[in-house]
C-alpha atoms as one frame of an Amber mdcrd trajectory, in Angstrom:
protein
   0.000   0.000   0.000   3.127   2.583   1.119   4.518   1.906  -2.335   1.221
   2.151  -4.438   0.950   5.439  -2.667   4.737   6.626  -3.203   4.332   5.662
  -6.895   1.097   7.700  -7.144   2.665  10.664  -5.482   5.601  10.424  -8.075
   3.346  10.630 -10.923   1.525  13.449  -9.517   5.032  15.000  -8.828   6.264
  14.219 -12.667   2.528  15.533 -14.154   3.102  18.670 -11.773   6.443  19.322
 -13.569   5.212  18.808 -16.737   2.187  20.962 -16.494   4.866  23.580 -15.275
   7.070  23.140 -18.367   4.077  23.292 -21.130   3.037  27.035 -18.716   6.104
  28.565 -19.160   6.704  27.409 -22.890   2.853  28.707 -23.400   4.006  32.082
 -21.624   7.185  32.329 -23.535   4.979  32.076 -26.961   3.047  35.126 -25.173
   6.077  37.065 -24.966   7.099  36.706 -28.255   3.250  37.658 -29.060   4.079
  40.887 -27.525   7.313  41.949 -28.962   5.719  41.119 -32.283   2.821  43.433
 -31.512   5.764  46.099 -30.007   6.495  46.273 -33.950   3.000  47.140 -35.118
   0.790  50.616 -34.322  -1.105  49.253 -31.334   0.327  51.136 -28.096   0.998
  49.610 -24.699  -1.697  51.319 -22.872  -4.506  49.974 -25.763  -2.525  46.505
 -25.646  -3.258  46.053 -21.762  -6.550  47.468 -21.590  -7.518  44.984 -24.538
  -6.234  42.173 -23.225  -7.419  42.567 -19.516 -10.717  43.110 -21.178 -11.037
  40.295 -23.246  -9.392  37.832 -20.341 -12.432  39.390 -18.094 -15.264  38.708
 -20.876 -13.542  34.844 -21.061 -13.228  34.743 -17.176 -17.159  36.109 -17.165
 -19.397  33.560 -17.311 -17.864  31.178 -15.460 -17.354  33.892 -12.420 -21.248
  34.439 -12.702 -21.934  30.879 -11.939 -19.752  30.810  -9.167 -21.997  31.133
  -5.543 -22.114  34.754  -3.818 -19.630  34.234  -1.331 -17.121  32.366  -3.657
 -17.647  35.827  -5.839 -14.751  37.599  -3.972 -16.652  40.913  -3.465 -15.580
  41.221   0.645 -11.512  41.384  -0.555 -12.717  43.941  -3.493  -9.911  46.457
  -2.367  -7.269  43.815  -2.533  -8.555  42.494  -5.626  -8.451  46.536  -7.026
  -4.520  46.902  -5.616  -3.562  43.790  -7.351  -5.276  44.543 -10.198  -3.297
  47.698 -10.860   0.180  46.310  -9.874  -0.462  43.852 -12.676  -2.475  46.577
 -14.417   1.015  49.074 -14.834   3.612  45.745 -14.585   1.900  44.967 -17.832
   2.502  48.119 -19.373   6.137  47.756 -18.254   6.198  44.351 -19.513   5.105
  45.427 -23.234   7.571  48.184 -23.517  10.608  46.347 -22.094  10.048  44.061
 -24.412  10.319  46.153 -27.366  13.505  47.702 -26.207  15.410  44.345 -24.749
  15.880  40.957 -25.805  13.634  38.227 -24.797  16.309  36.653 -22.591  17.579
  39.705 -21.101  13.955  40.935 -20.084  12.811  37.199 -18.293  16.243  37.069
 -16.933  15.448  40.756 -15.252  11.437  39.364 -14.326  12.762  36.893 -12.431
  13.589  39.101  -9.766  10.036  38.965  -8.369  10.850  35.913  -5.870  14.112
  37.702  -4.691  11.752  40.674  -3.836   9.127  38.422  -2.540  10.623  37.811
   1.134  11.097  41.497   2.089   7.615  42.681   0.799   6.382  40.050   2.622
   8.015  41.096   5.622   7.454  44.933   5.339   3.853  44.563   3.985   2.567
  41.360   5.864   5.468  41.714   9.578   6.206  38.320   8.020   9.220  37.095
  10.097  12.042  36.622   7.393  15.694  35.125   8.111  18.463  37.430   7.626
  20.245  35.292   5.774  17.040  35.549   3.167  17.964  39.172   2.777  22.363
  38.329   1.491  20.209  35.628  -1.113  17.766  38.544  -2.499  21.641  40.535
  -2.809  23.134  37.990  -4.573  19.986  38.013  -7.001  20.066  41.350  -7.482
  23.820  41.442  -8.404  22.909  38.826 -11.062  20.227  41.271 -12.015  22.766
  43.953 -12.559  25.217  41.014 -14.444  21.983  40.628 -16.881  21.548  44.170
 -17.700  25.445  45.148 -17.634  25.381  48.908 -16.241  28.437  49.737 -18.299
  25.348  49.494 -21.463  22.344  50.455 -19.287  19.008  50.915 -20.972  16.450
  52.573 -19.264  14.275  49.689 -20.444  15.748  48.110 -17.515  13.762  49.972
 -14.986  10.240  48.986 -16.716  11.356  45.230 -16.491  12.708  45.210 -12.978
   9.436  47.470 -11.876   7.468  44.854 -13.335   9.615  42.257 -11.143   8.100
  44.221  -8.467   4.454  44.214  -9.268   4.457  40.458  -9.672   5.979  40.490
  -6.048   4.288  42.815  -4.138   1.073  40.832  -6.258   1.914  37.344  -4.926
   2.489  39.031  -1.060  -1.064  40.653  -1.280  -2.500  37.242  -2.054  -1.655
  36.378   0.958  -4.324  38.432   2.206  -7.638  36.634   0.669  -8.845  33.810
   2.905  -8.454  30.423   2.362 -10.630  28.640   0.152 -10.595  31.575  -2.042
 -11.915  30.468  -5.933  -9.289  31.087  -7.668 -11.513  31.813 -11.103 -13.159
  35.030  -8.832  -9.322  36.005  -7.947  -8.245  35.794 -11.499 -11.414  37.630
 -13.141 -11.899  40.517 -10.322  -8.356  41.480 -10.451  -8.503  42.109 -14.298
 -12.035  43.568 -14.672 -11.459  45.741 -11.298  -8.794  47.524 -13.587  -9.890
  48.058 -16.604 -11.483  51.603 -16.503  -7.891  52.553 -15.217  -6.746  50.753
 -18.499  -8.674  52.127 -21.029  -8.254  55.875 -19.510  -4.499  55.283 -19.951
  -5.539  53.964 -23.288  -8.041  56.163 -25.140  -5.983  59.469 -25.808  -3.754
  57.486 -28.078  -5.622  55.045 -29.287  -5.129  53.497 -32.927  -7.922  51.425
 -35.253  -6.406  47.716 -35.203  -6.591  45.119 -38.061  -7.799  41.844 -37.858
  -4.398  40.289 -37.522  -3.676  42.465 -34.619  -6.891  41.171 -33.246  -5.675
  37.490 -33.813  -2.718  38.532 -31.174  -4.310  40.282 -28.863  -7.132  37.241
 -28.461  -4.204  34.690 -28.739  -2.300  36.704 -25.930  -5.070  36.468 -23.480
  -6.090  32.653 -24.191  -2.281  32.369 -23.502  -2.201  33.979 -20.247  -5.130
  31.904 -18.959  -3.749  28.876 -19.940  -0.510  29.839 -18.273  -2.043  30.386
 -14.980  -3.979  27.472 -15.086  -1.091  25.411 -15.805   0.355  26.951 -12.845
  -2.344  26.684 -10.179  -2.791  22.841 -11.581   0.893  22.280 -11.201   1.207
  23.978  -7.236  -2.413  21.895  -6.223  -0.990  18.865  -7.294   2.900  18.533
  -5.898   4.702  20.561  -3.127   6.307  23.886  -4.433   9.985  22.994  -3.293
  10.145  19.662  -5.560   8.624  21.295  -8.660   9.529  24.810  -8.837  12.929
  24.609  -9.971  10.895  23.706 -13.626   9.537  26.614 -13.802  13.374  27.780
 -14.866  12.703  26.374 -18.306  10.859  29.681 -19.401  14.853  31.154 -19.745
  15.581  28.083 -21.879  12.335  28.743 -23.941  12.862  32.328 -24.345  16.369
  32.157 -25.814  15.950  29.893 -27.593  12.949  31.684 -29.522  14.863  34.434
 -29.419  17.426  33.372 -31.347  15.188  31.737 -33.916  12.792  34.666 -34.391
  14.923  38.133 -33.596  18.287  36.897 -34.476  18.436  37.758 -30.427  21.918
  35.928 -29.142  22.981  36.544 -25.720  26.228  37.986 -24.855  27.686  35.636
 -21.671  27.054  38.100 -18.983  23.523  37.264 -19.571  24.002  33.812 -19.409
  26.101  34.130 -15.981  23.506  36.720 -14.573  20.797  34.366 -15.079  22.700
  31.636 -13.514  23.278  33.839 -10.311  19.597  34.558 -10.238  18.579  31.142
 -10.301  20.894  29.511  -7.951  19.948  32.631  -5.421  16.409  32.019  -5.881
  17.052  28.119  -5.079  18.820  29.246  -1.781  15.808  31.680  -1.007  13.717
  28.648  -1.473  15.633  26.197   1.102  15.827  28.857   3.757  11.781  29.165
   3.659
């Protein structure tokens, strides 16, 4: 019976991984989706506000059939905060991406679990080790071995700000009760921001044709498939022994890189993203 059971949990730990691995190579196709729309007339501001509204009208009816108190409404003014972290880490996400190479910019968004531990201590008193605090360093000077400050670009910023949104984003969920539907957390966060969105958006907007249309539906179907891969993948296996997959996304972006924007790496990319990922292993063990 023990060993029926081990064997079970080991293909639950092996699908987890998996279902990790096809999320981030989904999310890397929706990064490549954006810097290919970064090279037509649609603007970041009418980009986000699109695709939060579109993920919202695909998120709808499901939401609507979900029971009153699995709605969400009681956390609305988390739901609003987080919605406008992601809401402006978007924006930062679109135009980073136009200015930096694919691997350069995922290498920078991986920040967001280095910043994770002291948000969550200066936002939630979470009690974090000190030694957590000389990991998140060591990440962050593989940060600055990515982005090379003797050839800064200001693009930089936008994708380590971004880094930050997705942090102080994952701290703040921290702050819905247990139980939470995950659907209501995914839909209210989107449609709580979208007036913001489209008043960022409207002074500039542009008429779009139908192939930009095509990218801007595919980009949203992309991002809900990525976050359902994820929340599969974390309800099915213990983070520690499946997270490390979720390094693959640097793999998947470089390589597309290469293939599709004649994007090749110089090696203090490759070494800053090795830094970043070995610190965020150590953050990870010291949990």
């Amino acid at each position: 019976m023990q060993q029926l059971m081990a064997r079970m949990t080991a293909d639950r730990q092996i699908l987890a991984i998996l279902l990790l691995i096809l999320g981030n190579l989904t999310i890397s196709f929706g990064d490549v989706v954006v810097k290919l729309l970064g090279q037509t007339q649609v603007t970041p501001y009418q980009y986000i506000a699109l695709r939060f509204l579109m993920t919202s009208l695909l998120l709808l009816p499901f939401w609507l059939r979900l029971s009153p108190e699995k709605k969400g409404w009681g956390q609305w003014k988390v739901h609003l905060i987080r919605g406008h972290l992601l809401l402006f880490g978007s924006i930062c996400v679109f135009i980073s991406l136009m200015y930096l190479p694919l691997a350069t910019a995922n290498a920078v968004f991986y920040a967001a679990p280095l910043m994770t531990l002291p948000l969550a201590a200066l936002l939630s008193k979470e009690k974090v080790r000190p030694a957590a605090y000389g990991v998140s360093l060591l990440g962050f000077g593989g940060i600055l071995l990515v982005l090379n400050p003797g050839q800064w670009h200001w693009a930089g910023w936008l994708a380590l700000f971004t880094a930050f949104s997705m942090a102080a984003s994952n701290v703040l969920v921290r702050r819905l009760p247990q139980g939470r539907s995950v659907l209501a957390t995914l839909f209210l966060t989107q449609a709580l921001a979208i007036p913001v969105g489209f008043a960022l958006a409207i002074p500039g907007w542009q008429p779009l044709n139908g192939e930009i249309w095509l990218l801007l539906i595919g980009i949203s179907l992309i991002g809900i498939v990525y976050q359902g891969a994820c929340i599969l993948a974390y309800s099915m296996a213990d983070a520690s022994k499946i997270a490390a997959s979720e390094y693959s996304g640097l793999l998947f972006v470089t390589i597309m890189g290469m293939l599709m924007f004649n994007e090749f790496p110089a090696l203090h990319v490759y070494l800053g993203a090795a830094v970043v990922i070995i610190a965020i292993g150590l953050q990870r063990k010291l949990k």
